[in-house]
C-alpha positions as CSV (number, residue, x, y, z in Angstrom):
1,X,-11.1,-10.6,-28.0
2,X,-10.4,-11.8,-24.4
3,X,-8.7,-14.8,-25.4
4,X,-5.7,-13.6,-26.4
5,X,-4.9,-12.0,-23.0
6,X,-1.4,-13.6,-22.5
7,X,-1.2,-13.0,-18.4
8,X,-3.6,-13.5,-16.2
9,X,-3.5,-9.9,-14.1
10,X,-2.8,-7.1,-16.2
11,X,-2.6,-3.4,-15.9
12,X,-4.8,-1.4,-18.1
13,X,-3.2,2.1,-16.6
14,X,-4.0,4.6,-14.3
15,X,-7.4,3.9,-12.6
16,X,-8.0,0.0,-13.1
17,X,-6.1,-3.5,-13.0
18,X,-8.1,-6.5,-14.4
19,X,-7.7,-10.2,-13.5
20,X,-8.8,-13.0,-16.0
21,X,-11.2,-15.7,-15.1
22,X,-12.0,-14.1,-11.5
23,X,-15.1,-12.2,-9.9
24,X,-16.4,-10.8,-6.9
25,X,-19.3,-13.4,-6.2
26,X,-22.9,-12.0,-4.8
27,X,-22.1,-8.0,-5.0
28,X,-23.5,-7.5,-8.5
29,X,-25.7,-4.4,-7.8
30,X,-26.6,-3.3,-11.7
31,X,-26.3,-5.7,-15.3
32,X,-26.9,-4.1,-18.9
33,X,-25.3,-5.8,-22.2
34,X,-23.1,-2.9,-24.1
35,X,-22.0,-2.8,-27.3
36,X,-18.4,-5.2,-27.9
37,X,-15.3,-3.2,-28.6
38,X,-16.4,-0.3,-26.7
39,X,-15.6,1.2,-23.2
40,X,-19.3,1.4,-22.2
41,X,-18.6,-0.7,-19.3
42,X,-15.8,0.9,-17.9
43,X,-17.0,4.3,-18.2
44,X,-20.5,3.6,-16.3
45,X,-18.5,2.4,-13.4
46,X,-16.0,4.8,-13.3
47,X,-19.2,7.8,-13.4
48,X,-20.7,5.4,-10.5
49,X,-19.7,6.4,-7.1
50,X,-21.2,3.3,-6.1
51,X,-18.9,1.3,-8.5
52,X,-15.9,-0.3,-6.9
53,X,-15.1,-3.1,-9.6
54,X,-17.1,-4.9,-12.8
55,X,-16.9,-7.8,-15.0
56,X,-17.6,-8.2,-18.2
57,X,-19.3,-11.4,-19.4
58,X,-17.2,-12.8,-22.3
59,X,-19.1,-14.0,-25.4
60,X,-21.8,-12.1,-24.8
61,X,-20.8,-8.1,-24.1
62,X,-22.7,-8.3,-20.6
63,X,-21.3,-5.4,-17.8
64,X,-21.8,-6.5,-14.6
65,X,-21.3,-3.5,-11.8
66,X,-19.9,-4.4,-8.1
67,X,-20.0,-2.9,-4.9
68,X,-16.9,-4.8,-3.9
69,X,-13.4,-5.8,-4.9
70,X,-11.1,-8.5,-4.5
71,X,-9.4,-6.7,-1.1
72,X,-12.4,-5.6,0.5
73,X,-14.1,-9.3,0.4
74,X,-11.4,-11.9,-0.8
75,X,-13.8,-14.4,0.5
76,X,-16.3,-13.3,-2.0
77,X,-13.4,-13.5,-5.3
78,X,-14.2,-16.5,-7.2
79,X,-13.2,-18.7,-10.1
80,X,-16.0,-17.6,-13.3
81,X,-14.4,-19.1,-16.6
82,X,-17.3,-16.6,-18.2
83,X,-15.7,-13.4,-17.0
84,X,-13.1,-11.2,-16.8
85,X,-13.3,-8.8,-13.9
86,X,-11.5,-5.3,-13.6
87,X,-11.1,-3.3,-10.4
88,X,-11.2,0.6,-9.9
89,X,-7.1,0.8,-8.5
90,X,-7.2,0.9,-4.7
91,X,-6.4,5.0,-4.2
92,X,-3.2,5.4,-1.9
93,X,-3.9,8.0,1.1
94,X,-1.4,9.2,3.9
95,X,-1.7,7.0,6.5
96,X,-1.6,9.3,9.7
């Protein structure tokens, strides 16, 4: 299902952007396995305040919530061949 992603950043719409093969390393704060070919993932961090980004464990339909995202800790964005991470889209305020 994931293998056929031709790009390796791609926009889903509106509220989240995904990046293949990438993860926020050490802010996992919840994991639960959900059923393939559902949005089970997506919606439980969209409902989760908490939420900023998640990565779903390829092969084996595993959701993994984060606390972070690639521009709050780039430090922390790693190389995981196993997932594929998507990202809540940053929210554009006025700058005053």
């Amino acid at each position: 299902m994931f293998i056929n992603i031709a790009t390796q950043q791609c926009e889903t719409g509106g509220d989240l952007y995904s990046i293949y093969q990438m993860m926020p390393k050490g802010h996992t704060y919840q994991t639960f396995e959900f059923t393939p070919g559902t949005l089970e993932c997506k919606e439980a961090c969209l409902s989760d305040d908490r939420c900023q980004s998640y990565n779903v464990v390829m092969f084996i339909a595993i959701c993994e919530l984060n606390n972070q995202t690639k521009e709050a800790r780039p430090e922390d964005f790693v190389v995981d061949k196993d997932r594929y991470f998507m990202a809540k889209r940053p929210q554009q305020g006025n700058r005053t």
